[in-house]
C-alpha positions in Angstrom: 66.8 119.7 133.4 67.1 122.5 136.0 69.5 122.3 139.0 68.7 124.9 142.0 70.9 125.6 144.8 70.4 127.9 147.6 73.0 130.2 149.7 72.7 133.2 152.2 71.7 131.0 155.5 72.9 131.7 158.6 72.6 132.9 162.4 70.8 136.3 163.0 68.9 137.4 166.2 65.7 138.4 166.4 64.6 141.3 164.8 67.5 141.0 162.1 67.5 140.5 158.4 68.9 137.9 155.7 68.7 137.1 152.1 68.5 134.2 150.8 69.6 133.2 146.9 68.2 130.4 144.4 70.7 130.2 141.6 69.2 128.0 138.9 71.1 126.6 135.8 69.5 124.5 132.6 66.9 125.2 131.2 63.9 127.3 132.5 60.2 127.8 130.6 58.4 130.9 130.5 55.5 128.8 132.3 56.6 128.3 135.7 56.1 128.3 139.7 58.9 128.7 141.6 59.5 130.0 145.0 60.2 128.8 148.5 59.5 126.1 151.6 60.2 125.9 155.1 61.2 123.0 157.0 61.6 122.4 160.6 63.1 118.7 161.5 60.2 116.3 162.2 57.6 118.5 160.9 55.9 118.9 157.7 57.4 121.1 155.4 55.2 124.3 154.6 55.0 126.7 151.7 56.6 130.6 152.6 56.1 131.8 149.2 55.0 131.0 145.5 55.3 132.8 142.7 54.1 132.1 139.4 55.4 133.3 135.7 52.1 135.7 135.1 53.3 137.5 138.2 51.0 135.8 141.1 52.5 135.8 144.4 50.7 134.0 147.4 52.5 134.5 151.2 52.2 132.4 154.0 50.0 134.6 156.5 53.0 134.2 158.8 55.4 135.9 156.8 53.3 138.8 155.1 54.7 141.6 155.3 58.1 140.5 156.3 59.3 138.4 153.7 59.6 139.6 149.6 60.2 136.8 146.9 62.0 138.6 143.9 64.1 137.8 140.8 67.3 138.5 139.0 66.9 137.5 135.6 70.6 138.4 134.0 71.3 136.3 136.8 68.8 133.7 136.8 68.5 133.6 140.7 65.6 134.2 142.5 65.7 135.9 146.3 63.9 135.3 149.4 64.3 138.8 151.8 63.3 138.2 155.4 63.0 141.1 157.7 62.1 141.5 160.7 62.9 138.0 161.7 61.9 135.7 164.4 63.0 132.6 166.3 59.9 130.5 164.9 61.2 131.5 161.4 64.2 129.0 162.2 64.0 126.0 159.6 65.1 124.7 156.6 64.6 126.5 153.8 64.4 125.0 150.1 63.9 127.1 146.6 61.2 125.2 144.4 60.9 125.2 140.3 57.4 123.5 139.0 57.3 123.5 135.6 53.9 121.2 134.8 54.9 117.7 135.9 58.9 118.4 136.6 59.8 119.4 139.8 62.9 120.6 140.9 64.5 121.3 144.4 67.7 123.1 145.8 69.1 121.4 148.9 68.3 124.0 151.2 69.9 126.1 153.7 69.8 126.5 157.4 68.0 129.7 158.9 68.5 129.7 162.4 67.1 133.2 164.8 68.1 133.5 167.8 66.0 135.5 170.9 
């Protein structure tokens, strides 16, 4: 079983920065997928960033270059850092752990950029 929760949401105008944290607890595999989705209310949900235990990333063409994925392992809490933000980036955003058939989903946190 592996619980995920994210924090570090917030207001920030245009241009500006924020981090966002996944802290997970239980227990992880080696062989995983973890990352992060977007959400905007009455829209589909879409993939920012996956990143998979052999070291694979894959960005959404919309945030490359402005948005890193990176780990803390002593901590075992994963990061989303978005730069360079924009008011289209406001959503929803959730921290994801696939490990085969288990899936696992923080509650998510609410970016909002402001013009």
């Amino acid at each position: 079983q592996v619980q995920l929760v994210e924090s570090g949401g917030g207001l920030v105008q245009a241009g500006g920065s924020l981090r966002l944290s996944c802290a997970a607890s239980g227990s992880v595999s080696s062989l995983y997928v973890m990352g992060w989705y977007r959400q905007v209310p009455g829209e589909q949900r879409e993939l920012v960033v996956s990143l998979a235990s052999n070291g694979t990333t894959n960005y959404a063409d919309f945030v490359k270059g402005r948005f890193t994925i990176s780990t803390d392992n002593a901590k075992n809490t994963f990061y989303l850092q978005m730069n360079s933000l924009k008011p289209e980036d406001t959503a929803v955003y959730s921290c994801y752990y696939r490990h085969f058939q288990y899936l696992f989903w923080g509650p998510g946190t609410q970016v909002t950029v402001s013009s």
